[in-house]
N, C-alpha and C positions, 0 to 999 in steps of 0.2 A: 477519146473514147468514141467519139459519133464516126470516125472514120472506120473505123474497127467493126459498129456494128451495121448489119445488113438492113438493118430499117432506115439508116443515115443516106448508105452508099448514092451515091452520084444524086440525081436529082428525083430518083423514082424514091415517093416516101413510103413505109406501110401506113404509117399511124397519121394522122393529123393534129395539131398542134392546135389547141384552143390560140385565142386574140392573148388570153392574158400571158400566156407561156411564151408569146413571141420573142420579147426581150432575151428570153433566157437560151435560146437558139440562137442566136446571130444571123436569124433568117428574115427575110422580107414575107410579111404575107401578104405580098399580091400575088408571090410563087404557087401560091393555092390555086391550083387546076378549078375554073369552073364549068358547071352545069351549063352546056349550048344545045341544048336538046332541042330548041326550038320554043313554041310556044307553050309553058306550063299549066295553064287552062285551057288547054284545047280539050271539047265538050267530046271528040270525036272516042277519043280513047276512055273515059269517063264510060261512052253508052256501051263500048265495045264489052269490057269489065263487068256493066253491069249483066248484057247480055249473057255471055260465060257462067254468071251466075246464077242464072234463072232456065240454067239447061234444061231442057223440054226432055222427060221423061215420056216413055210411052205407055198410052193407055189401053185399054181392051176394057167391054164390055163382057163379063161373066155373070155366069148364075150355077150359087154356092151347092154342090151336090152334097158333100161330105165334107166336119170337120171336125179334128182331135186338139188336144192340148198334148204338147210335148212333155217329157218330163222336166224340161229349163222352163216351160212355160212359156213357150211359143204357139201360138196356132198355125198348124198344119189345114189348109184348109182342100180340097178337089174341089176344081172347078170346070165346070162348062165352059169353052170360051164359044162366045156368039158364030162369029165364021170360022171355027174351027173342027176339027175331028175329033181329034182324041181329049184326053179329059187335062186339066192344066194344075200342077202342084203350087200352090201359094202359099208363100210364109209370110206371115205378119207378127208385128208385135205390140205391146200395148194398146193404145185406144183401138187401133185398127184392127187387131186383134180378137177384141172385143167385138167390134160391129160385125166381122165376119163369124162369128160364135154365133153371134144373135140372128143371123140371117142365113136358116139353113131353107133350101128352094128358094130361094129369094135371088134376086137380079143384082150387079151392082155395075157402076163405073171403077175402076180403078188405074190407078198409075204406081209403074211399077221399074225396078231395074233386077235384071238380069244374070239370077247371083252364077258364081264361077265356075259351078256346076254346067251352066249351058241349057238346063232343064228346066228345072224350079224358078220360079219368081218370087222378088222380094215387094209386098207392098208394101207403099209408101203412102195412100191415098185410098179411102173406098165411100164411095159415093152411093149410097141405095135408091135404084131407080125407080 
Protein backbone atom coordinates (compact mmCIF):
# COMPACT_ATOMS: atom_id res chain seq x y z
CA UNK A 1 0.00 0.00 0.00
CA UNK A 2 2.84 2.73 1.03
CA UNK A 3 4.30 2.07 -2.52
CA UNK A 4 1.24 2.81 -4.40
CA UNK A 5 0.67 5.97 -2.44
CA UNK A 6 2.28 9.33 -3.46
CA UNK A 7 2.94 10.42 0.18
CA UNK A 8 5.16 7.15 0.59
CA UNK A 9 6.91 7.36 -2.79
CA UNK A 10 10.73 7.43 -2.62
CA UNK A 11 12.20 9.16 0.21
CA UNK A 12 10.28 12.63 -0.23
CA UNK A 13 7.43 12.28 2.70
CA UNK A 14 4.14 14.67 2.72
CA UNK A 15 3.05 13.76 6.22
CA UNK A 16 5.36 13.11 9.11
CA UNK A 17 4.95 10.41 11.27
CA UNK A 18 4.80 11.04 15.08
CA UNK A 19 7.90 8.84 17.37
CA UNK A 20 4.92 6.57 18.52
CA UNK A 21 3.80 5.52 14.79
CA UNK A 22 7.44 4.78 13.93
CA UNK A 23 7.24 1.09 14.47
CA UNK A 24 4.33 0.81 12.57
CA UNK A 25 6.35 2.28 9.17
CA UNK A 26 9.42 0.12 9.06
CA UNK A 27 11.10 3.57 9.10
CA UNK A 28 13.98 4.90 10.99
CA UNK A 29 13.32 8.30 12.49
CA UNK A 30 16.53 9.85 12.07
CA UNK A 31 15.16 9.78 8.26
CA UNK A 32 13.30 13.01 9.63
CA UNK A 33 14.94 16.04 7.80
CA UNK A 34 16.02 18.63 10.36
CA UNK A 35 15.81 22.27 11.08
CA UNK A 36 19.71 23.76 10.14
CA UNK A 37 18.64 27.21 9.91
CA UNK A 38 21.17 28.14 11.95
CA UNK A 39 20.87 29.82 15.24
CA UNK A 40 17.04 29.61 16.55
CA UNK A 41 17.36 32.51 19.04
CA UNK A 42 18.92 34.78 16.98
CA UNK A 43 17.56 38.35 18.57
CA UNK A 44 18.31 39.86 15.04
CA UNK A 45 15.14 38.42 13.46
CA UNK A 46 13.02 38.68 16.56
CA UNK A 47 13.73 42.98 16.36
CA UNK A 48 13.27 42.58 12.51
CA UNK A 49 9.39 41.23 13.15
CA UNK A 50 8.92 43.26 15.70
CA UNK A 51 9.88 46.28 13.61
CA UNK A 52 7.27 45.12 10.57
CA UNK A 53 5.08 45.43 13.14
CA UNK A 54 5.01 48.78 14.47
CA UNK A 55 4.99 50.13 10.83
CA UNK A 56 5.09 53.98 11.11
CA UNK A 57 1.97 55.30 9.75
CA UNK A 58 2.06 58.81 8.56
CA UNK A 59 0.92 61.79 10.40
CA UNK A 60 -0.24 65.31 9.51
CA UNK A 61 -1.18 68.05 11.66
CA UNK A 62 -4.91 69.35 10.71
CA UNK A 63 -7.47 71.60 11.83
CA UNK A 64 -11.17 70.22 11.71
CA UNK A 65 -13.27 72.59 9.28
CA UNK A 66 -16.40 70.57 8.72
CA UNK A 67 -17.95 67.20 9.91
CA UNK A 68 -20.94 64.86 9.12
CA UNK A 69 -21.90 61.51 10.37
CA UNK A 70 -22.46 58.95 7.58
CA UNK A 71 -25.47 57.04 7.41
CA UNK A 72 -23.14 53.48 8.56
CA UNK A 73 -22.05 55.80 11.09
CA UNK A 74 -18.82 57.02 10.06
CA UNK A 75 -17.48 60.43 10.43
CA UNK A 76 -16.76 62.11 7.42
CA UNK A 77 -14.76 64.80 8.76
CA UNK A 78 -12.92 68.18 6.08
CA UNK A 79 -9.85 69.11 7.19
CA UNK A 80 -7.25 71.82 6.82
CA UNK A 81 -3.99 70.24 6.54
CA UNK A 82 -1.26 72.60 8.10
CA UNK A 83 1.23 72.75 4.96
CA UNK A 84 -1.27 72.08 2.71
CA UNK A 85 -3.66 73.75 -0.07
CA UNK A 86 -6.62 72.26 -0.47
CA UNK A 87 -8.82 71.00 2.15
CA UNK A 88 -8.22 67.00 3.26
CA UNK A 89 -11.35 64.28 3.61
CA UNK A 90 -10.88 62.06 6.72
CA UNK A 91 -12.72 59.21 7.75
CA UNK A 92 -12.73 57.83 11.19
CA UNK A 93 -14.40 55.58 13.20
CA UNK A 94 -15.42 54.94 16.69
CA UNK A 95 -13.49 56.79 19.48
CA UNK A 96 -11.74 58.65 16.83
CA UNK A 97 -14.69 59.36 15.35
CA UNK A 98 -15.98 60.85 18.17
CA UNK A 99 -13.02 63.19 19.07
CA UNK A 100 -13.16 64.56 15.52
CA UNK A 101 -17.20 65.26 16.16
CA UNK A 102 -16.18 67.03 19.21
CA UNK A 103 -13.61 69.21 17.65
CA UNK A 104 -14.95 71.36 15.05
CA UNK A 105 -12.12 74.47 14.45
CA UNK A 106 -10.04 72.72 16.62
CA UNK A 107 -6.32 71.61 15.80
CA UNK A 108 -5.34 67.94 15.91
CA UNK A 109 -2.36 65.40 15.32
CA UNK A 110 -3.19 62.48 13.55
CA UNK A 111 -2.02 59.28 11.92
CA UNK A 112 -3.49 58.04 9.23
CA UNK A 113 -3.31 55.31 6.05
CA UNK A 114 -4.32 56.01 2.75
CA UNK A 115 -7.51 54.33 1.82
CA UNK A 116 -7.62 52.99 -2.08
CA UNK A 117 -9.32 55.81 -3.28
CA UNK A 118 -5.89 57.68 -3.30
CA UNK A 119 -7.84 60.76 -1.78
CA UNK A 120 -9.40 60.25 1.44
CA UNK A 121 -7.70 59.40 4.60
CA UNK A 122 -8.34 56.80 7.14
CA UNK A 123 -7.70 57.82 10.66
CA UNK A 124 -6.26 55.70 12.85
CA UNK A 125 -5.05 58.16 15.65
CA UNK A 126 -6.16 61.92 16.60
CA UNK A 127 -4.45 63.68 18.93
CA UNK A 128 -5.83 67.42 20.01
CA UNK A 129 -3.29 69.98 20.13
Amino acid sequence: MREQCMAWSGSCRMFAVPVIFSGLTNQNTAERPTNNTGNQNDSSTENEGAEKNAKENPTAVVTVVKVEVTKNGNTRAVCRVENGKDDQIIIAKNGVGKTLQDGLNKKFEIEYNVMKDGEAWFAIRAKQL
